[in-house]
TORKOL-4160 file (C-alpha; in steps of 0.2 Angstrom, whole numbers, padded with zeros to 4 digits, m for minus):
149
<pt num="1" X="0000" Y="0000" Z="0000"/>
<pt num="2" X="0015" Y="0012" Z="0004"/>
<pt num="3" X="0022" Y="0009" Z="m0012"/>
<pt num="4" X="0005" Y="0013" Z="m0022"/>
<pt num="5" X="0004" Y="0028" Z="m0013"/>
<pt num="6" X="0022" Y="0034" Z="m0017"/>
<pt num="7" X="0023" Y="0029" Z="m0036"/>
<pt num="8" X="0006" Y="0039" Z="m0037"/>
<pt num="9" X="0014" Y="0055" Z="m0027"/>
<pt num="10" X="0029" Y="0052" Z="m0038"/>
<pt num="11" X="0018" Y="0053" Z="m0054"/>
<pt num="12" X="0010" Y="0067" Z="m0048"/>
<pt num="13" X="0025" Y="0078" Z="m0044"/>
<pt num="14" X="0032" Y="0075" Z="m0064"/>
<pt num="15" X="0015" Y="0075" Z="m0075"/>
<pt num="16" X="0008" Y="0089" Z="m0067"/>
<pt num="17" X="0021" Y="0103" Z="m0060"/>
<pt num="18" X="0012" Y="0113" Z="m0047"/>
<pt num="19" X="0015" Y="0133" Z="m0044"/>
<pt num="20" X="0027" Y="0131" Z="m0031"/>
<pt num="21" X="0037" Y="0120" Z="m0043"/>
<pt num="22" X="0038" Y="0134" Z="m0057"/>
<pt num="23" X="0041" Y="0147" Z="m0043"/>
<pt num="24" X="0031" Y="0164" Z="m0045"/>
<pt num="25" X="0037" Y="0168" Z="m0063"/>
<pt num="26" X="0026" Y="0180" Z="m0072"/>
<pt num="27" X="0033" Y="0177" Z="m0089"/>
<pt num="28" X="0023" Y="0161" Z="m0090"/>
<pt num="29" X="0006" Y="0165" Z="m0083"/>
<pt num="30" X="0009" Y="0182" Z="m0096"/>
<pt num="31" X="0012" Y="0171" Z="m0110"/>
<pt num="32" X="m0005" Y="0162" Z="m0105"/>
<pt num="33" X="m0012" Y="0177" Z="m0105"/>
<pt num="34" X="m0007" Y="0185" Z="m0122"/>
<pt num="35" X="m0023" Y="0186" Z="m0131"/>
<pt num="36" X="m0019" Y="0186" Z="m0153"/>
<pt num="37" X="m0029" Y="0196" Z="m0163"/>
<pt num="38" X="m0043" Y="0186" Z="m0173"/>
<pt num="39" X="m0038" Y="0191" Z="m0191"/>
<pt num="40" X="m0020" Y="0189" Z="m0187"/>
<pt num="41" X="m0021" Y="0171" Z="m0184"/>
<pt num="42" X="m0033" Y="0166" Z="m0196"/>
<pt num="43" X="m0020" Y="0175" Z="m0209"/>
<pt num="44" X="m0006" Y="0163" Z="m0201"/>
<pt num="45" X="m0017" Y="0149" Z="m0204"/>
<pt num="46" X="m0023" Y="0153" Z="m0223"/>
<pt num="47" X="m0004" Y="0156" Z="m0226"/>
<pt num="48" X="0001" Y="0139" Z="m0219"/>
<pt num="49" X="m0015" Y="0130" Z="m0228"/>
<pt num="50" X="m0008" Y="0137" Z="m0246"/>
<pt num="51" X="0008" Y="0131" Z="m0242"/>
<pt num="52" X="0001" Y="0115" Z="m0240"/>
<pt num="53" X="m0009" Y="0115" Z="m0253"/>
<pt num="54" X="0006" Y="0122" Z="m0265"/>
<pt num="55" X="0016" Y="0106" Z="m0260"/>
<pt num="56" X="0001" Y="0095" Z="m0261"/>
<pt num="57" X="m0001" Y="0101" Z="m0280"/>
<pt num="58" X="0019" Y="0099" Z="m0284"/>
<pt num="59" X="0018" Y="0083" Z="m0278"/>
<pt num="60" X="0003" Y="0076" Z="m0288"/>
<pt num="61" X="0012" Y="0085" Z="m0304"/>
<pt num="62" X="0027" Y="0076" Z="m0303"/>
<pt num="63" X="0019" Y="0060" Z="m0296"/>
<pt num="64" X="0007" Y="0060" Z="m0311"/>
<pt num="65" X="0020" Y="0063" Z="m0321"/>
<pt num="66" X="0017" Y="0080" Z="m0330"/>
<pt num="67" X="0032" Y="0088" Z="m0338"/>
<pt num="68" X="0041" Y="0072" Z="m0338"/>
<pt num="69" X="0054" Y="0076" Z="m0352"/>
<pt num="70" X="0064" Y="0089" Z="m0340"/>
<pt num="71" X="0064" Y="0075" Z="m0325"/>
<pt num="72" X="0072" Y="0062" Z="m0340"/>
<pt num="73" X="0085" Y="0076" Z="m0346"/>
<pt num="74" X="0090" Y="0079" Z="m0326"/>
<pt num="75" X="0093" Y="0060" Z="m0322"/>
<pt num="76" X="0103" Y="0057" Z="m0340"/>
<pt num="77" X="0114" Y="0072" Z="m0335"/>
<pt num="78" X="0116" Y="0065" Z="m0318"/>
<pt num="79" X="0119" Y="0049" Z="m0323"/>
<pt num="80" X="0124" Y="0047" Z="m0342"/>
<pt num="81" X="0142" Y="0053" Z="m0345"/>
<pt num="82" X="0154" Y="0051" Z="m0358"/>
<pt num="83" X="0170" Y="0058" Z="m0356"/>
<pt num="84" X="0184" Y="0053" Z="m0368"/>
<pt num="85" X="0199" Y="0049" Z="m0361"/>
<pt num="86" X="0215" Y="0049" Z="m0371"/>
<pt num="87" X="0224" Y="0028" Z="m0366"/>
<pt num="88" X="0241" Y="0033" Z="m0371"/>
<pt num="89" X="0253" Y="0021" Z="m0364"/>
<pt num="90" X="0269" Y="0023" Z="m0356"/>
<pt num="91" X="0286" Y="0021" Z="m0365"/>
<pt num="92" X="0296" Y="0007" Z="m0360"/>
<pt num="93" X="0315" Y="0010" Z="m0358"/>
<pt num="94" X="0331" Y="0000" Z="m0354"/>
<pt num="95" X="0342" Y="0004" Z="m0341"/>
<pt num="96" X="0353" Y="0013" Z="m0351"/>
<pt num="97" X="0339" Y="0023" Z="m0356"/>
<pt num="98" X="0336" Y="0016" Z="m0375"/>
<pt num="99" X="0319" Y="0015" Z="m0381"/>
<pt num="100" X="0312" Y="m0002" Z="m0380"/>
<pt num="101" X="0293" Y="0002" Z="m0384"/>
<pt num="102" X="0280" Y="0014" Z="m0388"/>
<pt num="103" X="0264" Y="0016" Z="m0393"/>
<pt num="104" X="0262" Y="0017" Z="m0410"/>
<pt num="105" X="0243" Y="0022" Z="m0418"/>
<pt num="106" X="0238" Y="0008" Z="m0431"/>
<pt num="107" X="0223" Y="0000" Z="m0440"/>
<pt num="108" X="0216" Y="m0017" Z="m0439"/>
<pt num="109" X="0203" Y="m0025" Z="m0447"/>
<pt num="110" X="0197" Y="m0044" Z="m0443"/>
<pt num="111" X="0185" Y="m0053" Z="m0454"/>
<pt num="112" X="0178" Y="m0070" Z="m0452"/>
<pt num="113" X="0178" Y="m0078" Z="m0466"/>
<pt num="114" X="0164" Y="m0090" Z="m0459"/>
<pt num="115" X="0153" Y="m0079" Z="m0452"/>
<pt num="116" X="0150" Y="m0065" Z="m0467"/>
<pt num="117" X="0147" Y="m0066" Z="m0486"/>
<pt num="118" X="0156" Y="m0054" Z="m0494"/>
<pt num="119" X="0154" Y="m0049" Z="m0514"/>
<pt num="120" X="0168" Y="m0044" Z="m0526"/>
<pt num="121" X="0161" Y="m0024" Z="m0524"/>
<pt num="122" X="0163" Y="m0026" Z="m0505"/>
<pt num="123" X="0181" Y="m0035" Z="m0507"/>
<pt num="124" X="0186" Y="m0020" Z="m0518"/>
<pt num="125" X="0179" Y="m0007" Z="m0505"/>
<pt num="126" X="0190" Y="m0015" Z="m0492"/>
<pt num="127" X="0206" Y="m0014" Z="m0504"/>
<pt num="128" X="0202" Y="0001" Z="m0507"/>
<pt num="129" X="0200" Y="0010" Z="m0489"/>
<pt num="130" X="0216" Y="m0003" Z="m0482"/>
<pt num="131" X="0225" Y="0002" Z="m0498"/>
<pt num="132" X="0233" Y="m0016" Z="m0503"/>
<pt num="133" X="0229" Y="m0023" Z="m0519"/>
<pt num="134" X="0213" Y="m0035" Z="m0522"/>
<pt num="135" X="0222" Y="m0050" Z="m0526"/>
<pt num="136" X="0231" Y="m0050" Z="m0509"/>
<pt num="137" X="0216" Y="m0049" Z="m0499"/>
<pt num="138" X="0207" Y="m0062" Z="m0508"/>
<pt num="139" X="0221" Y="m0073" Z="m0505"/>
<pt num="140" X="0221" Y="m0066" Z="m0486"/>
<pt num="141" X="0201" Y="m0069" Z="m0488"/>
<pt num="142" X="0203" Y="m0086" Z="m0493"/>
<pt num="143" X="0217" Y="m0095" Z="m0484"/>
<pt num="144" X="0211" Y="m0089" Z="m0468"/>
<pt num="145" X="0193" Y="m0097" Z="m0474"/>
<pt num="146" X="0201" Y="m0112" Z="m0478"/>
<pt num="147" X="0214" Y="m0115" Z="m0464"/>
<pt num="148" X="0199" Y="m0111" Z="m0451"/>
<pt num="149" X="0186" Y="m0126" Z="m0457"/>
């Protein structure tokens, strides 16, 4: 029974602070006091209610998905980049300081022979841009045909 009656002394004392607690300062019992003027806070409340209703309209336009296209171009900026960086390759030297390699630019082209059919034009077209003669490629074309199978 004793301990019932302190726990609900002890509740009392935090939930519900008395006027002796909070001593016989004004400031409170003036801010309890302070009266606001009717139109004032219905113009604070008509304020926050368009800002609520502003969000709430943003947020249905880009849920619904209006104006999509400028939502697409912002997330492919953020997220699609191509940025061209040049590989070059470091020199390679001896320990007397003689060149042993470098990169060198050079064109490669690979056929197989297997997988395409290619005409005479296209044959000539590919001479042509590689700059060899016809009849070497066609040997190139056909051994490497050949040697595969």
């Amino acid at each position: 029974m004793r301990i019932r009656q302190w726990l609900r002394d002890a509740w009392d004392n935090v939930s519900m602070p008395t006027e002796e607690k909070r001593g016989d300062d004004d400031s409170v019992k003036d801010l309890l006091r302070l009266k606001i003027k009717p139109g004032r806070s219905k113009f604070v409340y008509f304020m926050l209610l368009l800002c609520f209703i502003a969000l709430g309209i943003r947020i249905g336009w880009l849920q619904l998905g209006f104006n999509t296209e400028f939502l697409q171009k912002q997330g492919a900026m953020r997220f699609q980049r191509t940025i061209e960086v040049p590989a070059m390759r470091g020199q390679i030297y001896d320990r007397n300081g003689t060149l042993l390699a470098t990169s060198v630019t050079a064109k490669a082209l690979w056929i197989i022979p297997q997988d395409v059919q290619i005409s005479t034009s296209q044959l000539k077209e590919i001479a042509k841009t590689l700059d060899i003669p016809l009849s070497e490629l066609r040997k190139k074309f056909n051994s490497n045909a050949h040697s595969s199978t």
